[in-house]
N, C-alpha and C positions, 0 to 999 in steps of 0.2 A: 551553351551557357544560358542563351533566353530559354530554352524547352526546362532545363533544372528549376529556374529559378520559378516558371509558372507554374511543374508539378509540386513546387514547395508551396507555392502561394495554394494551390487547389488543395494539398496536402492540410495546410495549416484550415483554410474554410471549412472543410469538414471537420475536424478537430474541435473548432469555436464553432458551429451548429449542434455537433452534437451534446459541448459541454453546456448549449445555449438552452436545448432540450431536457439534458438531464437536470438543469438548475433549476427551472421551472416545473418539473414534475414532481422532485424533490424537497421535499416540504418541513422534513425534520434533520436538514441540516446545518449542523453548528455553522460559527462565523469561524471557527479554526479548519473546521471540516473542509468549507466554502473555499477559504484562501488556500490549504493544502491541493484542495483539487483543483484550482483553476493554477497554482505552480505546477503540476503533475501535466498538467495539458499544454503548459506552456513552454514545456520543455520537451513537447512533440510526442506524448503519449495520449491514449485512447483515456475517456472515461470507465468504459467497460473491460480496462485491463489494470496489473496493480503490478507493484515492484517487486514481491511478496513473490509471485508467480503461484499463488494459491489458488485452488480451485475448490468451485463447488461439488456434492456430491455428483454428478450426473460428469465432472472431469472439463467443466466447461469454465473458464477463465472468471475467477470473480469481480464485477467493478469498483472502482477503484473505493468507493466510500464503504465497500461490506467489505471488504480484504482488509483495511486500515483499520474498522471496529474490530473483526474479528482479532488482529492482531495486538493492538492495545490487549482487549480482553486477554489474552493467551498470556500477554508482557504479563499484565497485574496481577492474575491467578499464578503463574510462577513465580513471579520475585514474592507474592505471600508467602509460598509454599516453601522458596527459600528461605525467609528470615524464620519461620515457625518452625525449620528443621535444624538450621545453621546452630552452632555451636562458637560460640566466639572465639575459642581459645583453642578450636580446633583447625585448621587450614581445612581446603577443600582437600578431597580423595584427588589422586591423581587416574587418568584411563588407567585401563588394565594393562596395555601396555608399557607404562610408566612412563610416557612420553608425555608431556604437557602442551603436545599438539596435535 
């Protein structure tokens, strides 16, 4: 039980150095940004990994603050692209296999 609880403790120190390092390096980000990523660490994740499981071009883990722009951005440009195509009075298509899951 003490060896768990000190590789938690060792666990969680690195986790708070390195979100200690990326805060300080990172210079353009928001106060929503800020709190999002210090909950994402606090709940025993890396900076330099995201929920998303997205990767850079090169297949290497994106962290955590370019995975959540990127993904915003992706949200906005599709829900545009929804409402500029949606039809109101028309339901959505179902799959092709008519299954609605």
């Amino acid at each position: 039980m003490a060896k768990n609880r000190a590789r938690a403790n060792k666990i969680k120190a690195i986790l708070r150095r390195e979100l200690d390092e990326y805060m300080s390096a990172a210079h353009d980000l928001s106060a929503d940004e800020a709190m999002a990523l210090r909950g994402w660490v606090a709940t025993g994740n890396s900076v330099y990994d995201n929920p998303h499981s997205l990767c850079d071009e090169s297949g290497r883990a994106m962290d955590f603050i370019g995975a959540s722009r990127l993904w915003d951005n992706f949200a906005e440009e599709h829900l545009f692209c929804m409402l500029c195509e949606a039809d109101p009075g028309e339901p959505p298509p179902l799959p092709d296999d008519g299954l609605p899951f």
